[in-house]
C-alpha positions in Angstrom: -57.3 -69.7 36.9 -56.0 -66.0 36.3 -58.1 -63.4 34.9 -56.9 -61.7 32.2 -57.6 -58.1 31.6 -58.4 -56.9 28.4 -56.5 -54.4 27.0 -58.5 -50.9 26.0 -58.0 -49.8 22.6 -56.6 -46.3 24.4 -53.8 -48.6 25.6 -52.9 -50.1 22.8 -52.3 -46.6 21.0 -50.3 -45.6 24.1 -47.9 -48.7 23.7 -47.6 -47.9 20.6 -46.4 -43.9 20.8 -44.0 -45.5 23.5 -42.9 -48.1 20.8 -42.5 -45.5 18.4 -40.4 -43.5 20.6 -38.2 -46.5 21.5 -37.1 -47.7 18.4 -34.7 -44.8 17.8 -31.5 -45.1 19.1 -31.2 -41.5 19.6 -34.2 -41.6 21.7 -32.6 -44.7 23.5 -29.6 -42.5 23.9 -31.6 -39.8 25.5 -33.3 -41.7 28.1 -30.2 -43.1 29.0 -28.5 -39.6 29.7 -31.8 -38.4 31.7 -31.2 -42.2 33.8 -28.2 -40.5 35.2 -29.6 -37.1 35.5 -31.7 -34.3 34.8 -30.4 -32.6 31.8 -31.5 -28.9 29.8 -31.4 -29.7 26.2 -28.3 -27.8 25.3 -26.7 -30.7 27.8 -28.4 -33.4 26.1 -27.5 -31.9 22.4 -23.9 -32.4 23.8 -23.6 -35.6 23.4 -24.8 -35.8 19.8 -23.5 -34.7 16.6 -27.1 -33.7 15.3 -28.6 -30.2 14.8 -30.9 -28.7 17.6 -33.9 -29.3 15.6 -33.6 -32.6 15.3 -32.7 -32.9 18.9 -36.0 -30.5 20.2 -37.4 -33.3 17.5 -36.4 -36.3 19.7 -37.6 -34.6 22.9 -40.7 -33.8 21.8 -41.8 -37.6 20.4 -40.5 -38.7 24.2 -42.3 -36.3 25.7 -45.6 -36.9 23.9 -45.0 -40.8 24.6 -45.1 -39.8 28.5 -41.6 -41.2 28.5 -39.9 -37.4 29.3 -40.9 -34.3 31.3 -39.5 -31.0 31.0 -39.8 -28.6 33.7 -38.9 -24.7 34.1 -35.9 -23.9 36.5 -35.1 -20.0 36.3 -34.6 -19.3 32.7 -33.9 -23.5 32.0 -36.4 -26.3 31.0 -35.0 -29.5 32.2 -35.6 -33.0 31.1 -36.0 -36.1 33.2 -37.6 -39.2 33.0 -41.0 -40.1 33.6 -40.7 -43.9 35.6 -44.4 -44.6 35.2 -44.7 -45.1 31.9 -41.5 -47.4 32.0 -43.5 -49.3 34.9 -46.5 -49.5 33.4 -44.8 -51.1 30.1 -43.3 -53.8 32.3 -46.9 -54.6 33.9 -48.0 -55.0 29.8 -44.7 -57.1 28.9 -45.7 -59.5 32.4 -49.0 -59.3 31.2 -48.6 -61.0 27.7 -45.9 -63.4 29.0 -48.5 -64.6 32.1 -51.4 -64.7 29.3 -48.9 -67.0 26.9 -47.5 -69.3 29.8 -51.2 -69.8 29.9 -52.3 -71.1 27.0 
């Protein structure tokens, strides 16, 4: 039998900032482009036909999820992703499915 872990309340509000930040396509978009490479957010506003604010906007709701970093190079702030939060939503996805093949 497999013991199940029970999820802290913490957690949960994580997962659901990263949620949150997921479920706009813009955001999507973003992490896609950062994938590939770093990116300043000049480069990323580039690829959109959105104003600045709006894009500062998307960086900052991916950035408060965990899901970006930004970090100073000369006069630049760069963007990339952060992997661990995208590896610890996959242990909570194999979580629910190994609870649910379960029961």
């Amino acid at each position: 039998m497999v013991k199940s872990k029970k999820i802290k309340e913490g957690e949960i509000t994580n997962l659901n900032i990263i949620f949150k930040a997921l479920s706009d396509p813009v955001r999507r978009k973003i992490l896609s482009l950062l994938k590939e490479r770093d990116l300043t957010a000049g480069e990323i506003a580039s690829f959109f036909d959105i104003s600045w604010p709006s894009i500062s906007h998307h960086l900052n709701v991916l950035k408060q999820a965990g899901m970006v970093v930004d970090e100073r190079r000369g006069q630049n702030i760069y963007y990339s992703i952060n992997t661990s939060v995208f590896e610890d939503l996959i242990s909570y996805g194999m979580e629910i499915l190994g609870k649910k093949s379960k029961d």
